[in-house]
N, CA, C and O atoms as a CHARMM CRD file, in Angstrom:
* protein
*
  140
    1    1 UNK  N    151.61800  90.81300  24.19800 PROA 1      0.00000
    2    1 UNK  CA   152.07300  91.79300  25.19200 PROA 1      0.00000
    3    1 UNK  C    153.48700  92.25200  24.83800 PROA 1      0.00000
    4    1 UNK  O    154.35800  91.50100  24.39900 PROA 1      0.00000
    5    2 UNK  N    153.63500  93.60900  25.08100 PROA 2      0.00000
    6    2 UNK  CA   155.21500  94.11300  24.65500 PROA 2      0.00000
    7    2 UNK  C    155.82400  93.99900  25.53900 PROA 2      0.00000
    8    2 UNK  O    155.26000  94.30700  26.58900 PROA 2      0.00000
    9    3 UNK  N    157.17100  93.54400  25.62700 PROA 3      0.00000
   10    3 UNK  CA   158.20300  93.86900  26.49200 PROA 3      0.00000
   11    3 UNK  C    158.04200  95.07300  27.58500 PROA 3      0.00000
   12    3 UNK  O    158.06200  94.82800  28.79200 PROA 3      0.00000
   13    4 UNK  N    157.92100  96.06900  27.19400 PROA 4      0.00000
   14    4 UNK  CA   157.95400  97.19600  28.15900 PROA 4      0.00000
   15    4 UNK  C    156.50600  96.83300  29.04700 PROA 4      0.00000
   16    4 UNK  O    156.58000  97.11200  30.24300 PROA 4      0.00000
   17    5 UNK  N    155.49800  96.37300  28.67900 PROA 5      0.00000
   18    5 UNK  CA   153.90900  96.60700  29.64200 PROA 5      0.00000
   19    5 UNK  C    154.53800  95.20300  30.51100 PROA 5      0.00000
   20    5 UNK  O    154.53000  94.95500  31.71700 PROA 5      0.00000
   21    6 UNK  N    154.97700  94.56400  29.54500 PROA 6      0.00000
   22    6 UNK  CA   155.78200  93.09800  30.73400 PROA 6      0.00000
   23    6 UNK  C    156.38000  93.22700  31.96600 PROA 6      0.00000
   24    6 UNK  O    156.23900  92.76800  33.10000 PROA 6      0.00000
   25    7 UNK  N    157.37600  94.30800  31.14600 PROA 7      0.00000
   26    7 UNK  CA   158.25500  94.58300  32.67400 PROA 7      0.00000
   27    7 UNK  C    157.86200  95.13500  33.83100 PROA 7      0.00000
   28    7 UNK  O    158.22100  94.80500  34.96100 PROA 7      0.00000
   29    8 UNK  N    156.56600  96.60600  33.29100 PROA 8      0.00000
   30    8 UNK  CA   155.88500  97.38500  33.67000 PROA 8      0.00000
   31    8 UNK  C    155.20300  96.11000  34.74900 PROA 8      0.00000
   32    8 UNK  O    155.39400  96.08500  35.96500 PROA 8      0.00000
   33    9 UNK  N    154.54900  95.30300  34.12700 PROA 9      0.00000
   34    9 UNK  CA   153.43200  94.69500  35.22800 PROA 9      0.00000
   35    9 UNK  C    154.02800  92.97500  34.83800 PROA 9      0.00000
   36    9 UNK  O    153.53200  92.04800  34.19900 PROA 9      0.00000
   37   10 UNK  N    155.50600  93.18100  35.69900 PROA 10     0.00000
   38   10 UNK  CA   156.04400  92.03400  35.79800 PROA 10     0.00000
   39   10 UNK  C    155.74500  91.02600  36.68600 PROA 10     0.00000
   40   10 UNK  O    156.02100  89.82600  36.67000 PROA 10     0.00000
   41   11 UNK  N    155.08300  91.77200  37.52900 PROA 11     0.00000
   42   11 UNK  CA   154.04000  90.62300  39.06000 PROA 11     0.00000
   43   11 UNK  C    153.52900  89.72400  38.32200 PROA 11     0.00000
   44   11 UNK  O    153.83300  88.53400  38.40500 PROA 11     0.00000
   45   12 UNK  N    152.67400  90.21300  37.50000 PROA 12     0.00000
   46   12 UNK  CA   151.59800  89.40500  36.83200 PROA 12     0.00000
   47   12 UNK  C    152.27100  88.33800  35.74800 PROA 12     0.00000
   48   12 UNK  O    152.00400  87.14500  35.60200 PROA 12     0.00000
   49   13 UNK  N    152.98500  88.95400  35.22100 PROA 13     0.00000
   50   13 UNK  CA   153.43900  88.55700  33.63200 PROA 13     0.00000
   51   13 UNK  C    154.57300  88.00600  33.87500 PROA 13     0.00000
   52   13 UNK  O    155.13700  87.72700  32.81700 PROA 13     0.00000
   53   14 UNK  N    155.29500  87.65700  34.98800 PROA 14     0.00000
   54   14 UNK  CA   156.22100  87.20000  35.29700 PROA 14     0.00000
   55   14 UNK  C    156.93800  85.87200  34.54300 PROA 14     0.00000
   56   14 UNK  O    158.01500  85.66200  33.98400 PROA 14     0.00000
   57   15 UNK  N    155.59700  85.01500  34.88200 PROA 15     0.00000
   58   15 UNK  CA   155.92100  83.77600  34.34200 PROA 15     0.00000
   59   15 UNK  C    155.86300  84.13400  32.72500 PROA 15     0.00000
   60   15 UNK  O    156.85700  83.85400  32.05500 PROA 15     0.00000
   61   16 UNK  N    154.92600  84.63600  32.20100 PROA 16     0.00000
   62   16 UNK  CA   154.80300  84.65200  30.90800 PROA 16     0.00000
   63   16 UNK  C    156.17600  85.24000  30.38600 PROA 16     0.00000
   64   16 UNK  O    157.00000  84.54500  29.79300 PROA 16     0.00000
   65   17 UNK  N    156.35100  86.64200  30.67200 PROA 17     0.00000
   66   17 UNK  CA   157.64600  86.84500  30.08300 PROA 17     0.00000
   67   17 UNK  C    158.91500  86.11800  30.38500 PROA 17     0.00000
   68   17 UNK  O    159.79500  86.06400  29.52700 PROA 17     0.00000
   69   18 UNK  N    159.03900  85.64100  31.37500 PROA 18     0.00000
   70   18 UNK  CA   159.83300  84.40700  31.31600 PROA 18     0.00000
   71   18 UNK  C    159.74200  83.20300  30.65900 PROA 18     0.00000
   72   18 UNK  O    160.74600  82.49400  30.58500 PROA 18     0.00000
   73   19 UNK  N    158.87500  82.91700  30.25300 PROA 19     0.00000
   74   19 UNK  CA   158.50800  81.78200  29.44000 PROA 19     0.00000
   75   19 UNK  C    158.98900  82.57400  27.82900 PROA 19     0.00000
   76   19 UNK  O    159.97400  82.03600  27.32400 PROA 19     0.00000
   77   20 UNK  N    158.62700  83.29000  27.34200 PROA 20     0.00000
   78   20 UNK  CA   158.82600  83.95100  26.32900 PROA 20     0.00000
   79   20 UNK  C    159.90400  84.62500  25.96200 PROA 20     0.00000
   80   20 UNK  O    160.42400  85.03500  24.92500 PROA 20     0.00000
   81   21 UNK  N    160.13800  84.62400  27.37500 PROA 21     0.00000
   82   21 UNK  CA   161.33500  85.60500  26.73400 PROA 21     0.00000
   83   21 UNK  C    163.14500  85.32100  28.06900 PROA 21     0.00000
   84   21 UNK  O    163.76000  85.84400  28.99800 PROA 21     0.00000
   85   22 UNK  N    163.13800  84.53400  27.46000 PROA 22     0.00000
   86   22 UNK  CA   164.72300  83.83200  28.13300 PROA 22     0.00000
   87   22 UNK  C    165.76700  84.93300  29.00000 PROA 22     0.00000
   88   22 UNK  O    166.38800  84.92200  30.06300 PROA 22     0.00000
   89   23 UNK  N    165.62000  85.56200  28.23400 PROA 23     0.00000
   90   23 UNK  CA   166.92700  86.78900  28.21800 PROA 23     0.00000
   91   23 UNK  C    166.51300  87.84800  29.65300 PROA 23     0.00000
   92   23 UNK  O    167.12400  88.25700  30.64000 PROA 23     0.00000
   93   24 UNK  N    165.12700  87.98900  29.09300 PROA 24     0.00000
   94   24 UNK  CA   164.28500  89.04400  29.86500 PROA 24     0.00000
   95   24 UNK  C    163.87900  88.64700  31.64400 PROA 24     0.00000
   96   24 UNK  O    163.57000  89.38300  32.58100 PROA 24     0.00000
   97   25 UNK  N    164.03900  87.27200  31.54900 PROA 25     0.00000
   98   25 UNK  CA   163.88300  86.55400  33.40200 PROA 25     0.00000
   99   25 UNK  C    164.92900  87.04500  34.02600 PROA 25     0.00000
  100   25 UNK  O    164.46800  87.52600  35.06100 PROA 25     0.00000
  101   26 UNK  N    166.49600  87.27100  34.00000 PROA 26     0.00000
  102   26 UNK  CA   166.53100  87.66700  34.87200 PROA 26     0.00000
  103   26 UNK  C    166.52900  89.24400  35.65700 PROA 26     0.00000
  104   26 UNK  O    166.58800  89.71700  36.79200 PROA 26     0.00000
  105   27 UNK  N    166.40800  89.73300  34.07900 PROA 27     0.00000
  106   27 UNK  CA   166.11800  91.63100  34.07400 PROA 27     0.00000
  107   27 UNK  C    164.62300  91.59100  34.57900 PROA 27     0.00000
  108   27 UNK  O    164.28300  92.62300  35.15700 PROA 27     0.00000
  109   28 UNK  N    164.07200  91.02700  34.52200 PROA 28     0.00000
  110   28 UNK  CA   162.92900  91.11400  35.49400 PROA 28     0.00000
  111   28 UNK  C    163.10600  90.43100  36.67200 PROA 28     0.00000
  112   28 UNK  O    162.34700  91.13000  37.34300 PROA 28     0.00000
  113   29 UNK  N    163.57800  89.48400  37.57100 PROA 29     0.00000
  114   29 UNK  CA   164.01700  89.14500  38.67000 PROA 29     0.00000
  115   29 UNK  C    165.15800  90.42100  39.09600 PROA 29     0.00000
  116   29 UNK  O    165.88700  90.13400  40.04500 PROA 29     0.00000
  117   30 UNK  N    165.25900  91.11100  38.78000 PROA 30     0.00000
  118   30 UNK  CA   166.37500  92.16600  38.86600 PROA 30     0.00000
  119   30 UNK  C    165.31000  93.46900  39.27400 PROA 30     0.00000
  120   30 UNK  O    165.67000  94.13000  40.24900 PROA 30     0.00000
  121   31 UNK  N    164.42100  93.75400  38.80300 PROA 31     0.00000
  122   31 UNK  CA   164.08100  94.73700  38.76900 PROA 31     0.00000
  123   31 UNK  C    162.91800  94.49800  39.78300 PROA 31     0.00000
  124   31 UNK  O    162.28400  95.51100  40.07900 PROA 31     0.00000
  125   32 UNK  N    162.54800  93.37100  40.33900 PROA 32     0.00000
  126   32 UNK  CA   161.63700  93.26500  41.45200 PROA 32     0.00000
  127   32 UNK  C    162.27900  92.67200  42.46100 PROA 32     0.00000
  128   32 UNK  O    161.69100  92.13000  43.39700 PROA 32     0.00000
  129   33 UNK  N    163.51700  92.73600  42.33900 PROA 33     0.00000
  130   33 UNK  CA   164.47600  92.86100  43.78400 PROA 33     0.00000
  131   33 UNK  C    164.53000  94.36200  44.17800 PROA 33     0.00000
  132   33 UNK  O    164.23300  94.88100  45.25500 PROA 33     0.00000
  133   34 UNK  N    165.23300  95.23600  42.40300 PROA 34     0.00000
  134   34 UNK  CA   165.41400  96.57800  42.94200 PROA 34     0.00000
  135   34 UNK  C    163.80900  97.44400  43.89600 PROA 34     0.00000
  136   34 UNK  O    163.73000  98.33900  44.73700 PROA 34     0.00000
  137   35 UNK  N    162.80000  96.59000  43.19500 PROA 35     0.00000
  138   35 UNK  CA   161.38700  97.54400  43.99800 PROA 35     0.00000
  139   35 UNK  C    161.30400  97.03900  45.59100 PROA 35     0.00000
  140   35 UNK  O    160.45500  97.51400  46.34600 PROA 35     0.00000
């Protein structure tokens, strides 16, 4: 899965891209505060 469909459908992929990707947890905890 790419970064962008991650962020895109971060509900789902949440854990995964967090697991994978360190940097990217809290730009995604960020961006499903901003929704």
């Amino acid at each position: 899965m790419d970064i962008e469909i991650t962020t895109m459908t971060c509900d789902q992929n949440d854990a995964i891209s967090a697991d994978n990707l360190p940097i990217e947890a809290p730009a995604l905890q960020f961006s499903k505060n901003s929704e």
